[in-house]
FILUMSE-843265 format. One record per residue: x, y, z of N, C-alpha, C in turn. Coordinates in steps of 0.05 Angstrom, whole numbers, plus 32768, in hexadecimal, padded with zeros to 4 digits. Example, Ala and Ser with C-alpha at 12.3 -4.5 7.8 and 13.67 -1.06 7.14 Angstrom:
# FILUMSE-843265
81087F8E809C80F67FA6809C81087FBE809C81017FD3808E81117FEB808F81028001809D
This chain:
# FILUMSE-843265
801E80F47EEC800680E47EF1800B80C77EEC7FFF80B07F04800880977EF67FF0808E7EDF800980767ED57FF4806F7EC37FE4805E7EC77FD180567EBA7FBC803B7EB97FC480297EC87FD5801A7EBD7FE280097ECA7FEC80067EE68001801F7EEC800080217F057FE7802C7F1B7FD280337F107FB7803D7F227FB1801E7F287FAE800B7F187FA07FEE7F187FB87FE17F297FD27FE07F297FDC7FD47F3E7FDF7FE27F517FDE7FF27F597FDB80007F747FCA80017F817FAD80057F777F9380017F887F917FDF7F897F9F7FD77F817F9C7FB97F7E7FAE7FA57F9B7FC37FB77F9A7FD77FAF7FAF7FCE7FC17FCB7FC47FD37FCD7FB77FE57FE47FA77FDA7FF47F8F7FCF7FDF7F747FCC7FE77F747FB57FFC7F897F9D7FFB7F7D7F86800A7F8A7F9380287FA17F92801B7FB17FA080317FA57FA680497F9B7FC9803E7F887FE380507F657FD080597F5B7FB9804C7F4A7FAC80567F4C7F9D806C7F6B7F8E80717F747F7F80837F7E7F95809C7F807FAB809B7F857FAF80AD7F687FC880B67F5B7FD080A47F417FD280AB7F357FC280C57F377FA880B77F297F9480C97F347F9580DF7F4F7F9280E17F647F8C80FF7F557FA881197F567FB981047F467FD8811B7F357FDD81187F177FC181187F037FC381127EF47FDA81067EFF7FDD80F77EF67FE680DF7EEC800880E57F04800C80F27EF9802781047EF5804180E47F09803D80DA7F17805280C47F0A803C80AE7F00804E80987EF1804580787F08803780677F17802080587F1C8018804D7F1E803280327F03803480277F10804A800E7F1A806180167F198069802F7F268082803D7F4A807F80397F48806880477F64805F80497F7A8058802E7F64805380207F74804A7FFC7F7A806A7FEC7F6780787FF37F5F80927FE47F7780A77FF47F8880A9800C7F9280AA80177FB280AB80127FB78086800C7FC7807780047FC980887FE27FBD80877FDC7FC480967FBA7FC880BC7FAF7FBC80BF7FC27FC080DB7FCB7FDA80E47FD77FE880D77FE67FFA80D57FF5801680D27FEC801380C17FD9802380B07FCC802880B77FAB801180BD7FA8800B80C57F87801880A87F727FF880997F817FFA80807F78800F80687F77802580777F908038805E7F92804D80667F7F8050807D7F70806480917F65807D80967F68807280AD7F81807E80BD7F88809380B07F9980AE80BC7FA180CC80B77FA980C380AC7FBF80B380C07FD280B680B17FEF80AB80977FF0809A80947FE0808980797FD8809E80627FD780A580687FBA80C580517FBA80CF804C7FCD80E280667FD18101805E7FE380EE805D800380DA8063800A80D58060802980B78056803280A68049801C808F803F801F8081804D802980838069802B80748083803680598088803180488070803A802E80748023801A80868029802080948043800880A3804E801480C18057803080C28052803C80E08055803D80E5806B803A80D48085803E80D1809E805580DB80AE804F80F580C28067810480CF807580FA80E4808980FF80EA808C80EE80FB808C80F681188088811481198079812081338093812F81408090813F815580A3813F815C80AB81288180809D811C8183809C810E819480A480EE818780A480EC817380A780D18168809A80BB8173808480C4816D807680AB81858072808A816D8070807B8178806C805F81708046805981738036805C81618019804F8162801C80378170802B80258158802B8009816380498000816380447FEA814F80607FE4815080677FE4812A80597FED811A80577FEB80FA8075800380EC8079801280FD808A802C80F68099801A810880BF801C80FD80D78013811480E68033811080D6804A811980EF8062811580F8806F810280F9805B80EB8108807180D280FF808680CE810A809A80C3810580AA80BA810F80B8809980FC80CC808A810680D48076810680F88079811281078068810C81228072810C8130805680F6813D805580EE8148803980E98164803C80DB8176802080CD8182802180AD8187802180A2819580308087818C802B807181B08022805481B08023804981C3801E803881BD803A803181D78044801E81DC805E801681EF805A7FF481F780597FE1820A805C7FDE821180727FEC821C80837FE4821980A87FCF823380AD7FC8824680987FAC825780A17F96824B808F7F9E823580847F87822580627F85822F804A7F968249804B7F988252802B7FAC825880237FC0825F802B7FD78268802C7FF1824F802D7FFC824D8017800F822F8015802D823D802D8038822380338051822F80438060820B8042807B821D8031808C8203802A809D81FE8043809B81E4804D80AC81D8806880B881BF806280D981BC807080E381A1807080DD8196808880D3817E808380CB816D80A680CE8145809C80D3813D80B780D6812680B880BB811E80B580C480FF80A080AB80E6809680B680D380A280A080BE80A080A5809E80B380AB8092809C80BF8081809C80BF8077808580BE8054809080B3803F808180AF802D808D80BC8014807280C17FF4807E80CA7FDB807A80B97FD78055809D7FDB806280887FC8804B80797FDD804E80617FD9803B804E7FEF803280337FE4804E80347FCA805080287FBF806380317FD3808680437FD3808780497FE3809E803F7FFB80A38041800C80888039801E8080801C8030808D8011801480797FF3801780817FEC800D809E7FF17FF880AC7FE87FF580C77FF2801080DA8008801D80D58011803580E37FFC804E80DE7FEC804D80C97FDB806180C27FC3805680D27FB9803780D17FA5803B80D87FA1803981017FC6803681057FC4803C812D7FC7805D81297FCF806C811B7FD18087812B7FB3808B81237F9D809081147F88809181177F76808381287F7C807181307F6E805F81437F70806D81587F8D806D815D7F90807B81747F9D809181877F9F80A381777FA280BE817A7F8A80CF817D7F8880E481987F7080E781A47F6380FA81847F6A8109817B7F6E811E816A7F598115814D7F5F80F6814B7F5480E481367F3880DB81407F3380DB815D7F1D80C881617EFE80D081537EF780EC81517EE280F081447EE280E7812B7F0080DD811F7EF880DA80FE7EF280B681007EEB80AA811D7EE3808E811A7ECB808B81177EBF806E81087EA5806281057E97807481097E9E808B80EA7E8E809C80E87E78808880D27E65809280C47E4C808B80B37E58808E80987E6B809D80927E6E809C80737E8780A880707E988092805B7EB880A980537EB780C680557EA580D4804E7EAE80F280497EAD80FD80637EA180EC80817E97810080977EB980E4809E7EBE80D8809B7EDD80CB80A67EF480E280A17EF480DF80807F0980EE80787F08810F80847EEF811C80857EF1813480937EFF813780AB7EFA812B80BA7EF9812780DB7F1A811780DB7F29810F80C27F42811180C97F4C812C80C27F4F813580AE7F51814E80A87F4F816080C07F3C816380CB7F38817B80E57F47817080F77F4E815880F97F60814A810E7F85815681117F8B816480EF7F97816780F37FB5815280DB7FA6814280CC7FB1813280BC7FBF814080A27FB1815B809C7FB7816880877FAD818380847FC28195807C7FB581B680717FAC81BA80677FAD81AD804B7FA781B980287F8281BB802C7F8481D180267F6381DB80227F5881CD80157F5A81B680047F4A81A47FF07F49818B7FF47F57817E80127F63816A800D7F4B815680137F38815C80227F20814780227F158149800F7F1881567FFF7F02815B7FDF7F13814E7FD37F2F814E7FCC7F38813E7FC47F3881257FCC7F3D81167FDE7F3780F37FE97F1E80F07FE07F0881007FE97EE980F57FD77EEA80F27FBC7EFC80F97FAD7EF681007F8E7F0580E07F847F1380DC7F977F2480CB7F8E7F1580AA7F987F0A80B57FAC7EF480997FB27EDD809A7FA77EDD80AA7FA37EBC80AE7F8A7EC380A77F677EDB80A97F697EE080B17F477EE980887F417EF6807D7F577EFB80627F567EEA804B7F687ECE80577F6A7EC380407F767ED080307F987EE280417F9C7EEF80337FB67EDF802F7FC47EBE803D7FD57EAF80347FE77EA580167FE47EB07FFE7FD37EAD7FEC7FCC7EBC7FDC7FDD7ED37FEA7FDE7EE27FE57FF57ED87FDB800B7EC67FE980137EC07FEB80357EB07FD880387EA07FC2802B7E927FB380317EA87F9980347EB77F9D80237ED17F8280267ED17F71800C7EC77F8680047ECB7F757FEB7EDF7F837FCB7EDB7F7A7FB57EEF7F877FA47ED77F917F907ECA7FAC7F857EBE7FAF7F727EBE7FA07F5B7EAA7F997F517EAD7F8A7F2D7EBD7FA37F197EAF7FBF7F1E7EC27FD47F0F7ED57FD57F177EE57FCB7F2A7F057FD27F347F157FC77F267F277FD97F187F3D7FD27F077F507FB47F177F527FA27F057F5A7F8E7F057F7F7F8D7F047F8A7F737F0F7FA87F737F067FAB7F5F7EED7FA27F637ED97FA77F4D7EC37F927F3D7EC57F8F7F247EC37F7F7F067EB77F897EF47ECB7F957EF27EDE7FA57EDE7EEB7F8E7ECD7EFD7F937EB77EEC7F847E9E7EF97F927E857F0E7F897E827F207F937E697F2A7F957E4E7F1A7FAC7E437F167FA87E2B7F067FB67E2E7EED7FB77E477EE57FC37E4C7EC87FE57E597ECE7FF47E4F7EBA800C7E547EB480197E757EA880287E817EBC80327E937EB480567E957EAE805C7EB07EA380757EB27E9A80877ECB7EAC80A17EC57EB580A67EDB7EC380B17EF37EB480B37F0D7EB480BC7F217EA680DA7F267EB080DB7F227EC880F57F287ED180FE7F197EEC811C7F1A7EEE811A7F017F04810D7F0E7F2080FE7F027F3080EF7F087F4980FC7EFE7F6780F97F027F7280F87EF87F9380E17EE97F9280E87ED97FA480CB7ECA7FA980C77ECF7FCB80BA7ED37FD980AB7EE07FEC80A27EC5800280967EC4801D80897EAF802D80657EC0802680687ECF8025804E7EDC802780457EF98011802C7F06800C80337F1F7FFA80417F35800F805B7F45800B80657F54801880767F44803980797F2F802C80807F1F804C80A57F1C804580B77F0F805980D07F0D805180D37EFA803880F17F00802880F37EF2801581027EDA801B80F47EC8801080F87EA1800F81157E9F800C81297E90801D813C7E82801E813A7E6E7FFC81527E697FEC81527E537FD881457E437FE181527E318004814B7E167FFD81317E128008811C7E2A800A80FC7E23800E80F27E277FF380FB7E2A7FDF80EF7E1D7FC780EB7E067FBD80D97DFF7FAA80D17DE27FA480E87DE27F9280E77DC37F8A81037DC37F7C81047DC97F6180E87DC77F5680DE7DD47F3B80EC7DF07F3880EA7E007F5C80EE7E207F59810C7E197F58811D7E117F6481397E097F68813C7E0F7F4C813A7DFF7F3C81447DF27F13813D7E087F1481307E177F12812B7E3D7F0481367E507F1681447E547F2E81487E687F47816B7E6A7F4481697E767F5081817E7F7F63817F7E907F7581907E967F87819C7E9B7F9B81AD7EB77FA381A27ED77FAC81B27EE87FB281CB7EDF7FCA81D87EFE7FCD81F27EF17FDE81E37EEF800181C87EF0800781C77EE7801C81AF7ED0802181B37EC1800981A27EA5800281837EAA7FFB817D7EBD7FF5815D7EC67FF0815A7EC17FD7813C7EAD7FCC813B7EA67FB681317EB87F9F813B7EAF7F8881307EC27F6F81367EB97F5B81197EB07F5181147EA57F39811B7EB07F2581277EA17F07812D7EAA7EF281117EB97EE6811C7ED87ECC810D7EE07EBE810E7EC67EAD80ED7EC47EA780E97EAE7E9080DA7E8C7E9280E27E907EB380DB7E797ECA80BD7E797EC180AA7E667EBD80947E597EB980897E547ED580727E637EDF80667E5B7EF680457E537EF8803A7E417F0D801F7E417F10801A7E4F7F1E7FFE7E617F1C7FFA7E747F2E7FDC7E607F407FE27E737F5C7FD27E537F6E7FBE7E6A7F767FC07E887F787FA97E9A7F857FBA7EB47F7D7FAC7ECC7F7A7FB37EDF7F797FAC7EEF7F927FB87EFF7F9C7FBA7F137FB47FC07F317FB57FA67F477FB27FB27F5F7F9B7FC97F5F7F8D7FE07F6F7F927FFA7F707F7C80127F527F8080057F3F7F8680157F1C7F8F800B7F0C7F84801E7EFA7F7D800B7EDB7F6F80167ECD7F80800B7EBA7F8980157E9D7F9C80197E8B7F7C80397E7C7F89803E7E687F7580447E527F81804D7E377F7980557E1C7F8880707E2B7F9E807D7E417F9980997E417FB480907E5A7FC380777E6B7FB780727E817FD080637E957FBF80717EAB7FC4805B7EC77FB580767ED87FA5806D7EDF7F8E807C7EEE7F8080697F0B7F7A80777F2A7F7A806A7F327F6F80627F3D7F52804A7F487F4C803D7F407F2E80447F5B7F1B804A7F737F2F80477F897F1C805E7F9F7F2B80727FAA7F27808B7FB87F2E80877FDA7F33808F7FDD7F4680887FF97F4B807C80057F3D808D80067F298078801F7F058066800E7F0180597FFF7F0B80397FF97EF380497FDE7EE6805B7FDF7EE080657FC47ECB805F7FAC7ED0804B7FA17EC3804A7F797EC280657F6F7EBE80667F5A7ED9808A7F4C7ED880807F317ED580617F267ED2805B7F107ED280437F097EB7
C-alpha cells in the first residue's frame, strides 16, 4: 500500500496532467475517471511497470498494435496479468503492455484510445463518472468483476470529482508549503528540466547563479548540486519552476528532494 506521502504526490503530479489533456479531447472522458484509473492501474505510481515503463493505465498493446495518436512510440513490456473472461472466474495470462517516454505520454495515449476507439464511444460525455467509468468497462477495458466499484470508491473516497470542474479541491492533499518567492533547499542533486516532464536543460541554459551550483552529465544535461539553495517562481503538481527551469519536488517513493 502506498504511503501518505506518496498518495499526495501522485494525485498531485496526475491531476494537472489528466486535466490538460481532458481539455485537449474536450473533455469527452471525466478527469476523476482518468486519475482514479491512473492509481488503480499503477497502485499509486508503485508498482514496477509504473517505474521502469510509465505504464500508468495498464494499456495492451493489442494484437494489431495500432497507434491512437502519436503519444505511444511502440515499446513494449511483457508481463503477467489476471483476466476474468466469464466475470468470476480469475485466469492468469502473459501479454504485451505499451510502455511509454513520460507519464504525460502515457496519459494522452489513454485519453486517444478512448476517444477513439469505436468500442469506447458510449463511455463519452456521459452525465456522471460512474455511467463514464461503466461504459468503459463494458467496452472492454477490463474483466475484474469489481473494477468499476472499485474506480468509484477511489473517486469518492478522494474527492477527485473536484477534478472535473478544473479546479484543485481545498481537501486535496497538498505537496508541502511551497510558495512562490520563498527559498528552498535541495535534498539531492536534480536535473533541471525546460518544462514539468519536458527534456532535460543543457549546462549552458542555466543562469549563472545555476552554473556556481551545477554540473554537467556525460551528455551535457544540467544537475544541480544536493544542497543548492533555490527560489521557487510557481509550483506545477509534482515541479517547482526555478530561475534555470523546473526541477522535480518529490521522487518516485513519496520522498521530499526539495
Amino acid at each position: 500500500m502506498a504511503t501518505k506521502a506518496q498518495q499526495i504526490a501522485f494525485i498531485n503530479m496526475i491531476a494537472p496532467i489528466a486535466r490538460e489533456q481532458a481539455r485537449k479531447h474536450d473533455n469527452k472522458i471525466f478527469v476523476s475517471v482518468c486519475i482514479a484509473q491512473a492509481i488503480h492501474e499503477s497502485g499509486w505510481g508503485t508498482a514496477p511497470k509504473m517505474v521502469n515503463a510509465n505504464a500508468l493505465f495498464g494499456v495492451k498493446v493489442g494484437k494489431s498494435a495500432y497507434k491512437f495518436g502519436t503519444a505511444w512510440k511502440g515499446t513494449a513490456y511483457k508481463t503477467g496479468t489476471t483476466e476474468y473472461y466469464d466475470g468470476v472466474n480469475p485466469t492468469r495470462i502473459v501479454d504485451f503492455f505499451r510502455a511509454y517516454d513520460n507519464v504525460t505520454d502515457a496519459t494522452e495515449d489513454y485519453f486517444d484510445m478512448l476517444c477513439q476507439c469505436q468500442r469506447y464511444k458510449p463511455a463519452l460525455n456521459r452525465r456522471t463518472p460512474a455511467e463514464c467509468i461503466n461504459a468503459i468497462v463494458a467496452g472492454g477495458y477490463a474483466t475484474g468483476p469489481q473494477y468499476a466499484t472499485a474506480i468509484m470508491k477511489l473517486i469518492n473516497g478522494y474527492n477527485l470529482t473536484a477534478y472535473d470542474n478544473g479546479t484543485i479541491p481545498q481537501t486535496a492533499p497538498q505537496v508541502g508549503q511551497y510558495v512562490p518567492g520563498k527559498v528552498y533547499t535541495l535534498q539531492s542533486d536534480l536535473y533541471v528540466r525546460e518544462k514539468p516532464e519536458g527534456t532535460k536543460l543543457k549546462f549552458d541554459a542555466l543562469t549563472e547563479d545555476g552554473k556556481k551550483n551545477g554540473f554537467f552529465d556525460n551528455e551535457g544535461c544540467a544537475i544541480l548540486r544536493k544542497g543548492t539553495r533555490i527560489t521557487c517562481k510557481a509550483v506545477s503538481g509534482n515541479w517547482m519552476m526555478i530561475p534555470s527551469g523546473w526541477v522535480c519536488i518529490n521522487n518516485s517513493k513519496g520522498t521530499y528532494i526539495i
